[in-house]
DSSP file (Angstrom, degrees, kcal/mol; ACC not computed):
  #  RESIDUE AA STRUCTURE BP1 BP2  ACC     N-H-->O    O-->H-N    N-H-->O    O-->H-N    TCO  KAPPA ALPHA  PHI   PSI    X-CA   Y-CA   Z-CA
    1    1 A X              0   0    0      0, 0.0     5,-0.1     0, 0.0     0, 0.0   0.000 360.0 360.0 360.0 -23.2  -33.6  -50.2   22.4
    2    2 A X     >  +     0   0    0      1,-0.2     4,-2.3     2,-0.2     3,-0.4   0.892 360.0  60.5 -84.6 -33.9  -36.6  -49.1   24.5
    3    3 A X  H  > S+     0   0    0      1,-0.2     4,-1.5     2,-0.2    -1,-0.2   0.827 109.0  36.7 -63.6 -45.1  -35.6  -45.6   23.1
    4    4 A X  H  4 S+     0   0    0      2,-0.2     4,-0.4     1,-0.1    -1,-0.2   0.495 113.4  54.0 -99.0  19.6  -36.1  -46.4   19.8
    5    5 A X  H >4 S+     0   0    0     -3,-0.4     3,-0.7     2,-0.1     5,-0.4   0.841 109.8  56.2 -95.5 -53.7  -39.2  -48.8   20.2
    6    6 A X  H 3X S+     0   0    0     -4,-2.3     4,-1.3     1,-0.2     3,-0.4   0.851 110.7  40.9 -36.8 -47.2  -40.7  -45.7   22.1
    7    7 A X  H 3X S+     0   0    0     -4,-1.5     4,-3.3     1,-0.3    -1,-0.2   0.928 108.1  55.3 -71.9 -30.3  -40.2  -43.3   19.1
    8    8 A X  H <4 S+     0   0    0     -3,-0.7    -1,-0.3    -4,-0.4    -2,-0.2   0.259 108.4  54.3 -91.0  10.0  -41.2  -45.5   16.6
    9    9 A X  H  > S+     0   0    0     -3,-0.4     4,-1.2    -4,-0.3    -1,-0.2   0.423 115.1  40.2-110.3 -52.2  -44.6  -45.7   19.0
   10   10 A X  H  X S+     0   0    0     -4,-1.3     4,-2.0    -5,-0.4    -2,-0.2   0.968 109.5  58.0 -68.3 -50.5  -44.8  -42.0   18.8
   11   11 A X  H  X S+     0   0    0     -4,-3.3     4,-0.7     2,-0.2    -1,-0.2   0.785 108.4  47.4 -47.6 -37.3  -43.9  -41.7   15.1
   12   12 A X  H  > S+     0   0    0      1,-0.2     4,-0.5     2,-0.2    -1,-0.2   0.704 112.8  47.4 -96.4 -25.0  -46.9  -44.0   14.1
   13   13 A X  H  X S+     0   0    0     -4,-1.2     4,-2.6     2,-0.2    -1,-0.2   0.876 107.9  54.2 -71.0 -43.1  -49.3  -42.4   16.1
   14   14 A X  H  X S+     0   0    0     -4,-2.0     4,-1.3     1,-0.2    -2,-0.2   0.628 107.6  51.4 -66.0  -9.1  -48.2  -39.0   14.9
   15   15 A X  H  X S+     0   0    0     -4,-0.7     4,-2.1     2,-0.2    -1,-0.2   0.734 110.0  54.1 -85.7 -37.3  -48.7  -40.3   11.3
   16   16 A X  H  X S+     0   0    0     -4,-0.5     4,-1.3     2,-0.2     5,-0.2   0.983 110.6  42.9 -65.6 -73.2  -52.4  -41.5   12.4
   17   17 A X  H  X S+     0   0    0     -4,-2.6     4,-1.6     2,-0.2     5,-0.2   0.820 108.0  52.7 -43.4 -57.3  -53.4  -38.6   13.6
   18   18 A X  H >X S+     0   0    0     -4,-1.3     3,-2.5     2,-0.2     4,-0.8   0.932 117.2  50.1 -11.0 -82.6  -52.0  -36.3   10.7
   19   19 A X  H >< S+     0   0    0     -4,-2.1     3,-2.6     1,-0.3     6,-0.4   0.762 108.5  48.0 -13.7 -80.4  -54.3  -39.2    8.5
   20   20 A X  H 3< S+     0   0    0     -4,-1.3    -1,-0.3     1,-0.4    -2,-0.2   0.598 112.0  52.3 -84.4 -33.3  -57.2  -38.7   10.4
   21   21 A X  H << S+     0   0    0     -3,-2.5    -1,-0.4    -4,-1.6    -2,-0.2   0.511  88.5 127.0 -74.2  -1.1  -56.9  -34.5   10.1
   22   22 A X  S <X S-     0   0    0     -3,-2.6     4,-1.9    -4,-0.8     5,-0.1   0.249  74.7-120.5 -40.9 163.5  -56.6  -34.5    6.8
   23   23 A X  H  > S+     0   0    0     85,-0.2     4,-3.1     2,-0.2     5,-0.2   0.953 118.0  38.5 -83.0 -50.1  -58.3  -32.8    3.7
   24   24 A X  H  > S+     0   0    0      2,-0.2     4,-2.8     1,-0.2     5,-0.2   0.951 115.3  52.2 -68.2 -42.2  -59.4  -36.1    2.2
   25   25 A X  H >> S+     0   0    0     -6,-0.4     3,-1.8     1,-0.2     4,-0.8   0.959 114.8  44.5 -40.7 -63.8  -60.3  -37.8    5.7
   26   26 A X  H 3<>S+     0   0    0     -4,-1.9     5,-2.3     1,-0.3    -2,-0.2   0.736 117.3  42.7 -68.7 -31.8  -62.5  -34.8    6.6
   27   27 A X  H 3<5S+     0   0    0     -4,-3.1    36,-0.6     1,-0.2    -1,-0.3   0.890 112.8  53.6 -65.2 -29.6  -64.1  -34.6    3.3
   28   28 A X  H <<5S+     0   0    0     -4,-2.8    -2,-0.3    -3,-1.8    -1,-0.2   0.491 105.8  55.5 -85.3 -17.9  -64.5  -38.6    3.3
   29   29 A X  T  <5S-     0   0    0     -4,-0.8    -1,-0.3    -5,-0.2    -3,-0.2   0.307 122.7-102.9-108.1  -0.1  -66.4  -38.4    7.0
   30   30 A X  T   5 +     0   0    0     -5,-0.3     2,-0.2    -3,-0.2    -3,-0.2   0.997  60.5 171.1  74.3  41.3  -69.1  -36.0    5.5
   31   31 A X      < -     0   0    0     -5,-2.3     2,-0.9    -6,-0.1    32,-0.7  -0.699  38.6-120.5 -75.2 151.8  -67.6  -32.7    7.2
   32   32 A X  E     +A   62   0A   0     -2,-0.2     2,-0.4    93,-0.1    30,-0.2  -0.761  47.6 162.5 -90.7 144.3  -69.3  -29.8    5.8
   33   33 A X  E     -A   61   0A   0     28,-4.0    28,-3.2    -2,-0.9     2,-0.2  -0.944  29.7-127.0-144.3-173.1  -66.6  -27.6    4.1
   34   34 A X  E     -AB  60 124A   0     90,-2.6    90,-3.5    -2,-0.4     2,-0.4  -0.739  13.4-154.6-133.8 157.1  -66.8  -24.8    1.5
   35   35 A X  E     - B   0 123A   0     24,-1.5     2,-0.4    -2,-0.2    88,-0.2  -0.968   7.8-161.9-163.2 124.4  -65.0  -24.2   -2.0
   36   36 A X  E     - B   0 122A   0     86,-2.5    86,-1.8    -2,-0.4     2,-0.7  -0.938   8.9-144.3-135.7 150.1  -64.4  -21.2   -3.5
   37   37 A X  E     - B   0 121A   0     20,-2.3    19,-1.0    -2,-0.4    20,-0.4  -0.795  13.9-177.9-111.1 129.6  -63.7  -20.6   -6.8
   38   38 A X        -     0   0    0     82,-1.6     2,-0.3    -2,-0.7    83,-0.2   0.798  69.8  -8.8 -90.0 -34.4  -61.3  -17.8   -7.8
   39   39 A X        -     0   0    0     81,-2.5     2,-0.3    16,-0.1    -1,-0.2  -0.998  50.0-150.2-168.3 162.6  -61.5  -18.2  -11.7
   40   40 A X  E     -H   47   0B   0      7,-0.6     7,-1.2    -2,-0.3     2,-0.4  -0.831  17.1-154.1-127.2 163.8  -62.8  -20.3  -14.6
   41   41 A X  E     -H   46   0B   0     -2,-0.3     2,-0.4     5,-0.2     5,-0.2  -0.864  12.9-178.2-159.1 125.5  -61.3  -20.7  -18.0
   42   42 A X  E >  S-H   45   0B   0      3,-2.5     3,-0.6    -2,-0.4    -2,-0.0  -0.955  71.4 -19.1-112.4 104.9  -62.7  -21.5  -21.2
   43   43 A X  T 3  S-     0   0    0     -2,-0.4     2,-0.7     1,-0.2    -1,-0.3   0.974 130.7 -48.1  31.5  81.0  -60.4  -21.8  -24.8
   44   44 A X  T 3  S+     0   0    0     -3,-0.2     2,-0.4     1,-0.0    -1,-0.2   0.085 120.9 102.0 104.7 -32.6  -57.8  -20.0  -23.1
   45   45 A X  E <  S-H   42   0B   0     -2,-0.7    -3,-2.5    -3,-0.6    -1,-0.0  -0.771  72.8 -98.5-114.0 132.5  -59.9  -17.0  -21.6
   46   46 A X  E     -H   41   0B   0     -2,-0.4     2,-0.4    -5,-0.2    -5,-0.2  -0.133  40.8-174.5 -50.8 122.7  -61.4  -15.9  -18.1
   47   47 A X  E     -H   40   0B   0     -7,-1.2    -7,-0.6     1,-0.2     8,-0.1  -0.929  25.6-147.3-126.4 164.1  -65.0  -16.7  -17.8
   48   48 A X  S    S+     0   0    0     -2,-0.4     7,-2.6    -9,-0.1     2,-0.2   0.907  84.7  44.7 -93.6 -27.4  -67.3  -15.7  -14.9
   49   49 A X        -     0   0    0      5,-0.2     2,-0.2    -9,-0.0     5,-0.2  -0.630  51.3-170.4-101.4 153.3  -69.6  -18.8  -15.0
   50   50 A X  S >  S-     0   0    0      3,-0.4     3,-1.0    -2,-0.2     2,-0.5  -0.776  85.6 -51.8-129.7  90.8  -68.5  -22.9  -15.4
   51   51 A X  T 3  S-     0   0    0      1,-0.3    -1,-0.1    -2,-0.2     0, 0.0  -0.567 123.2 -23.6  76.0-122.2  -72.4  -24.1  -16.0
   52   52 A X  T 3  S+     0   0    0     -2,-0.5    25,-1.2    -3,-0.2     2,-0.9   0.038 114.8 109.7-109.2  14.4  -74.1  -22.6  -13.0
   53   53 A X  B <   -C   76   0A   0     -3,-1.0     2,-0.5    23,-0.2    -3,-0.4  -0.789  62.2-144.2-104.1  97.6  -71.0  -22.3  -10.8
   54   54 A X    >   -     0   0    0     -2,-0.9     3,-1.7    21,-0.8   -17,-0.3  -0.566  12.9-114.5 -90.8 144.2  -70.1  -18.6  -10.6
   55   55 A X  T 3  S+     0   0    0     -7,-2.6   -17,-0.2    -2,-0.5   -16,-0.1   0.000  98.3  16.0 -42.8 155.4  -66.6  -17.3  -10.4
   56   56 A X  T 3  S+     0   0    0    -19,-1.0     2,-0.3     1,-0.2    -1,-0.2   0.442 102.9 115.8  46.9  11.4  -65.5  -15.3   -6.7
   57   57 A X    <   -     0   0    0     -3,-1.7   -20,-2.3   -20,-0.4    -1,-0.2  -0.720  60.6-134.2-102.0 147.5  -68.6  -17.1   -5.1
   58   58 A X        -     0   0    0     -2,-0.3    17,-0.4   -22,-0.2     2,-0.3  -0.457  12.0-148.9-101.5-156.0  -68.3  -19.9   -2.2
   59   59 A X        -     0   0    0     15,-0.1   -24,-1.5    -2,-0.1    15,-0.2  -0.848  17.7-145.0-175.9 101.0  -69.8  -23.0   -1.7
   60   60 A X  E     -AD  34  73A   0     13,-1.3    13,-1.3    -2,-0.3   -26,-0.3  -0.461  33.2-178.3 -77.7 130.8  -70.9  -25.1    1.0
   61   61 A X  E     -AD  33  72A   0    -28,-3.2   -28,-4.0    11,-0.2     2,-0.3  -0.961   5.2-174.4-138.7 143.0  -70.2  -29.1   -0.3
   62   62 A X  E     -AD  32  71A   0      9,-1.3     9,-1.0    -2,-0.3     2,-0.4  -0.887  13.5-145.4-126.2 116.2  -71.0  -32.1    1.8
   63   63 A X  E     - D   0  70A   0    -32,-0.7     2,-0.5   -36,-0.6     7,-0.2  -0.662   3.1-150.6-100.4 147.9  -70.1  -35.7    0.9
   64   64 A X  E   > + D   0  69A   0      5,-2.1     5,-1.3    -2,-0.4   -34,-0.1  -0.799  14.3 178.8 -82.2 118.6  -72.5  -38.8    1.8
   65   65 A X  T > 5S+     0   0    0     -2,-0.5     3,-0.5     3,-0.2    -1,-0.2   0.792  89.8  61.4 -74.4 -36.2  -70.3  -42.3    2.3
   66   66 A X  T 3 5S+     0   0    0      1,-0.3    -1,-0.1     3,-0.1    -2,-0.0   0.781 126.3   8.5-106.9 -52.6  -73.3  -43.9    3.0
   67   67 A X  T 3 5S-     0   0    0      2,-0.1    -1,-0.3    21,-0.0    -2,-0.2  -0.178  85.6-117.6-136.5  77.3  -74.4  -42.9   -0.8
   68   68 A X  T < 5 +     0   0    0     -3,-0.5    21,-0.9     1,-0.1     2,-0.5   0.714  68.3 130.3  32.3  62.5  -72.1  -41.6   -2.8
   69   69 A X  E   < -DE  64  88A   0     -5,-1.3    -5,-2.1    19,-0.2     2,-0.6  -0.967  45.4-147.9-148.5 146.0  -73.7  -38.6   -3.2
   70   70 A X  E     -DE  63  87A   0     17,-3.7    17,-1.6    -2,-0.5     2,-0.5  -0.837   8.3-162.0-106.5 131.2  -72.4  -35.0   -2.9
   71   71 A X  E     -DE  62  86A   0     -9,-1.0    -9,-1.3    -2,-0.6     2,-0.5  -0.976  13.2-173.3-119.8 140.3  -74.7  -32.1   -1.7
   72   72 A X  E     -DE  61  85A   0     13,-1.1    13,-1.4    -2,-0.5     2,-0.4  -0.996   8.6-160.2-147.0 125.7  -73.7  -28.1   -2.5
   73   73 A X  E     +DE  60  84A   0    -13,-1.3   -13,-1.3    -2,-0.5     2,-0.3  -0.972  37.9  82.9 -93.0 129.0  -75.0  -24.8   -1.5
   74   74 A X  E     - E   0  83A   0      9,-2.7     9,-2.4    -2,-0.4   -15,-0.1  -0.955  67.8 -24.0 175.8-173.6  -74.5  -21.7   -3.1
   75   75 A X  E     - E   0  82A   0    -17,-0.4   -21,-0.8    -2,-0.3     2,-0.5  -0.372  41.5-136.6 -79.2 164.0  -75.3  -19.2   -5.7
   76   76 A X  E >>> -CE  53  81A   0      5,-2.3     3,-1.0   -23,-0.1     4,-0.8  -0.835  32.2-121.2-109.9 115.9  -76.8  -20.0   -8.8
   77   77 A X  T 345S+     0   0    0    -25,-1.2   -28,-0.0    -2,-0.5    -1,-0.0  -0.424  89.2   6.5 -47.7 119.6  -74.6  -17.8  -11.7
   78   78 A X  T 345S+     0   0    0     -2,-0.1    -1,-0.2     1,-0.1   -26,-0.0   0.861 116.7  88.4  77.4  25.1  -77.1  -15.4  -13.7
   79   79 A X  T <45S-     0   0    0     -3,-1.0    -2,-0.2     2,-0.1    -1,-0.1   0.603  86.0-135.0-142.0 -19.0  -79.3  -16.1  -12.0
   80   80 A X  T  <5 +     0   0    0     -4,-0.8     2,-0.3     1,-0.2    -3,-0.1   0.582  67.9  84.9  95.3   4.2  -79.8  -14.1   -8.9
   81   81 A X  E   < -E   76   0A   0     -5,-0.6    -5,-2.3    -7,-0.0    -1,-0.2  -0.958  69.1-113.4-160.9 177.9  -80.3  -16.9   -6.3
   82   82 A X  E     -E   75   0A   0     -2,-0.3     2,-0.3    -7,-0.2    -7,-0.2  -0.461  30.4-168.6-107.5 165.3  -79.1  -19.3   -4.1
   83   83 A X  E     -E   74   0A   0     -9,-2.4    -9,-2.7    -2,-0.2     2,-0.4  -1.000  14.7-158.5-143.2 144.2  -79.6  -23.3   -4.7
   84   84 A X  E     +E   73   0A   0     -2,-0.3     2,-0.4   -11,-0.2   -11,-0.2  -0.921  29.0 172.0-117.5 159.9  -79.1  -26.4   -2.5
   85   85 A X  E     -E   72   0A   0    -13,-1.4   -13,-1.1    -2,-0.4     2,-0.4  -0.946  25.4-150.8-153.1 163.7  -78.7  -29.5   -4.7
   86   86 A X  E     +E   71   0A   0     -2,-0.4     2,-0.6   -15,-0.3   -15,-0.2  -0.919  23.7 161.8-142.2 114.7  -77.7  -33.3   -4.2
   87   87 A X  E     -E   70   0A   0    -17,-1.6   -17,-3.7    -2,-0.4     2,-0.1  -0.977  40.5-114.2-129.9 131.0  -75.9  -35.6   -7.1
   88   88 A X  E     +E   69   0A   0     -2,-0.6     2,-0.4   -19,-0.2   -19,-0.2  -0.392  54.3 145.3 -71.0 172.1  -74.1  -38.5   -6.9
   89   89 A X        -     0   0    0    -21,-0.9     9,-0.1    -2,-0.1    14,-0.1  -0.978  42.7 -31.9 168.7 145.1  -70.7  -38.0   -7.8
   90   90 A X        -     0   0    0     -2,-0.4     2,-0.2     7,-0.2    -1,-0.0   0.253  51.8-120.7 -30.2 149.2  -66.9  -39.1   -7.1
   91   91 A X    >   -     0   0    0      1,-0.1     3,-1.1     6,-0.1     5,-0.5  -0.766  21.2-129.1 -90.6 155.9  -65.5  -40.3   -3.7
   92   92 A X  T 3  S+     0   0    0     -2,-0.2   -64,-0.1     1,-0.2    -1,-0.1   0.293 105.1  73.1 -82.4  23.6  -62.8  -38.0   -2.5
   93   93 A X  T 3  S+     0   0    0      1,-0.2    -1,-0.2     2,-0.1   -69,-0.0   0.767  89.4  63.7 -89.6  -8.4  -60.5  -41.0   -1.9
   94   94 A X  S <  S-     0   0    0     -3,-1.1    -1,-0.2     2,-0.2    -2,-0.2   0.573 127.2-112.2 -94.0 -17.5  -60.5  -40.9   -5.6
   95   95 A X  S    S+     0   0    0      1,-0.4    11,-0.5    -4,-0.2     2,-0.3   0.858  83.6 108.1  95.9  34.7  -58.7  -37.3   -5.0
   96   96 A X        -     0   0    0     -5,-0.5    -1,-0.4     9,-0.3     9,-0.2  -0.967  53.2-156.7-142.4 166.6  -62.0  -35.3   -6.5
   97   97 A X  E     -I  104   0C   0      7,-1.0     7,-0.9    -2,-0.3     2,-0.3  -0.676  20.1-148.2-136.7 176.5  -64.6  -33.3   -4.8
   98   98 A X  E     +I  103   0C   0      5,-0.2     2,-0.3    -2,-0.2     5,-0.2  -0.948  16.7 175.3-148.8 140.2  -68.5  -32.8   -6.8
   99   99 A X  E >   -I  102   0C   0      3,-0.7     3,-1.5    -2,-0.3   -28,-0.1  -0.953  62.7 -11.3-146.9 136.7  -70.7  -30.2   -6.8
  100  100 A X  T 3  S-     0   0    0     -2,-0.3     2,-0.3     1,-0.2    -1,-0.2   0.953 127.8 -47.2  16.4  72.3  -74.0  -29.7   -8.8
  101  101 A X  T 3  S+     0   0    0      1,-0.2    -1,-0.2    -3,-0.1     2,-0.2   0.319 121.0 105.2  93.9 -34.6  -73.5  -32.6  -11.1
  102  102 A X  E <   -I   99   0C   0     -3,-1.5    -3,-0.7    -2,-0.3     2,-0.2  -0.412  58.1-139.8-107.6-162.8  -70.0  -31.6  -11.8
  103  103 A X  E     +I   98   0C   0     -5,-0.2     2,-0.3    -2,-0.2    -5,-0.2  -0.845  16.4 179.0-122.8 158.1  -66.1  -33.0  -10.7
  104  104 A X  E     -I   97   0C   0     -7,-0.9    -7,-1.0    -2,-0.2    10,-0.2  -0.892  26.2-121.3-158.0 133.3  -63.4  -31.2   -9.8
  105  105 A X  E     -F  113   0A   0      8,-0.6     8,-3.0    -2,-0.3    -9,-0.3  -0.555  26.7-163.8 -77.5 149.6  -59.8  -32.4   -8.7
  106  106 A X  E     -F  112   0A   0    -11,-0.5     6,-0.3     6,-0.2     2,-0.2  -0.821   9.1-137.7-135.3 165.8  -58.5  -31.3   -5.3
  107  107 A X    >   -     0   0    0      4,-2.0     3,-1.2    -2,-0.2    16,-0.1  -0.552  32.2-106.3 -90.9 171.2  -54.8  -31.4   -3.8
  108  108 A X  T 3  S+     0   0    0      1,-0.3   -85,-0.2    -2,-0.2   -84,-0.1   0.834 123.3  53.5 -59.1 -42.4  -53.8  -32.4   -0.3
  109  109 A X  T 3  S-     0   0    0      2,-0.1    -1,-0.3   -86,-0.1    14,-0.1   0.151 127.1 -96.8 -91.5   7.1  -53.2  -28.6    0.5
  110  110 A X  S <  S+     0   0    0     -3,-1.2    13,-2.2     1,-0.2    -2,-0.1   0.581  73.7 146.3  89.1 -15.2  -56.9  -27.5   -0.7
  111  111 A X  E     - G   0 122A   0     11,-0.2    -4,-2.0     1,-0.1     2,-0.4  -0.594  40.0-148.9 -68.3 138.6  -56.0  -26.3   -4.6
  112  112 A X  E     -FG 106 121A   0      9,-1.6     8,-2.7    -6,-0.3     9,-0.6  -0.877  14.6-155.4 -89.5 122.1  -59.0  -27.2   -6.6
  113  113 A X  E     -FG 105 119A   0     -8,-3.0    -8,-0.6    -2,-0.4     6,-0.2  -0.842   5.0-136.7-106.2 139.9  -57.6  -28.0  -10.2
  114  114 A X    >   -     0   0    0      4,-1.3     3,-1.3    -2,-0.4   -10,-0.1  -0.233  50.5 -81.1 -89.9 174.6  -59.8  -27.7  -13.7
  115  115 A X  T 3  S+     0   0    0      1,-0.3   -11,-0.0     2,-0.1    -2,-0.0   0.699 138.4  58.7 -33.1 -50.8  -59.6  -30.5  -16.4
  116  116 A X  T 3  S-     0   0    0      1,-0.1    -1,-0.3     2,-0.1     3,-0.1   0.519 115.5-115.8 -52.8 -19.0  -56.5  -28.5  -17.2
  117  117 A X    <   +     0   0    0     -3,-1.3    -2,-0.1     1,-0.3    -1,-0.1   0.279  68.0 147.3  58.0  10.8  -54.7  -28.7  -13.8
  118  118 A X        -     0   0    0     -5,-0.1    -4,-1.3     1,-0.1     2,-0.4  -0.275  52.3-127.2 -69.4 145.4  -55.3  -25.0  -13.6
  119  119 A X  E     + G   0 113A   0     -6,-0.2    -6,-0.2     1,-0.2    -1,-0.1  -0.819  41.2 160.9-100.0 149.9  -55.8  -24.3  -10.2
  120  120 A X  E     +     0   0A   0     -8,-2.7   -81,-2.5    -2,-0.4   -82,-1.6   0.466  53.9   0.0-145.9  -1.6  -59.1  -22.2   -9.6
  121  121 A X  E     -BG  37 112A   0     -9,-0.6    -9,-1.6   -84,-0.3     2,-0.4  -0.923  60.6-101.7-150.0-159.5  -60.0  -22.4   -6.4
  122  122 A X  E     -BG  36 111A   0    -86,-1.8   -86,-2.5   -11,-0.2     2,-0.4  -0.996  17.6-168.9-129.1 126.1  -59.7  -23.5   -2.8
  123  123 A X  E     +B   35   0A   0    -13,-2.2     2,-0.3    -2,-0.4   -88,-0.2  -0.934  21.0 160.1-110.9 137.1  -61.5  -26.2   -0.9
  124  124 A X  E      B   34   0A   0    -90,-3.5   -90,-2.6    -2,-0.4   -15,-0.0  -0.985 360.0 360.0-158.8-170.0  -61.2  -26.4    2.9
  125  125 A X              0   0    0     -2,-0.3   -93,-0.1   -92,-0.2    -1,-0.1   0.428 360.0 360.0-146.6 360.0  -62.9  -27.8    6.0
């Protein structure tokens, strides 16, 4: 009995901790992490840009708890320079990540998913 009180003590800790490394945790504590975007797609077809978010570039994102607000570095598409920027913007317990102004859905494993569910990049931390 002690044996299985013991495991189930172990178990529940190893499930907290898991939690507490997590993609969502670390985004949700205002780690900085980066997201890079492999490809964009527009009716059907490969684009380099989505708004001012260029295609093969990465991305620095930080999220605020304290106000809901997202902050992103990176280059600016077509444009030849780099931007830092601040929006409010989705929580990632809501299982979305935001950067300049837009949303983007993220899986457990780091795929960043379009409106489509296409995956098009990578988020990590």
């Amino acid at each position: 009995m002690k044996y299985l009180l013991l495991m189930a003590v172990l178990l529940t800790h190893l499930i907290s901790a898991a939690q507490a490394d997590s993609l969502e945790a670390k985004l949700q504590a205002g780690e900085e992490c980066t997201v890079k975007f492999d490809t964009f797609y527009k009716d059907g077809s490969e684009v380099d840009c989505l708004g001012t978010i260029a295609r093969g570039m990465t991305y620095s994102i930080q999220y605020d708890l304290d106000n809901g607000k997202w902050t992103g570095t990176g280059y600016v598409c077509n444009a030849g320079k780099n931007q830092k920027h601040t929006d409010a913007g989705p929580s990632p317990t809501d299982g979305y990540i935001g950067l300049w102004g837009m949303k983007f859905k993220y899986k457990s494993d780091g795929a960043v998913l379009d409106k489509d569910e296409k995956k098009i990049g990578k988020v990590t931390c």
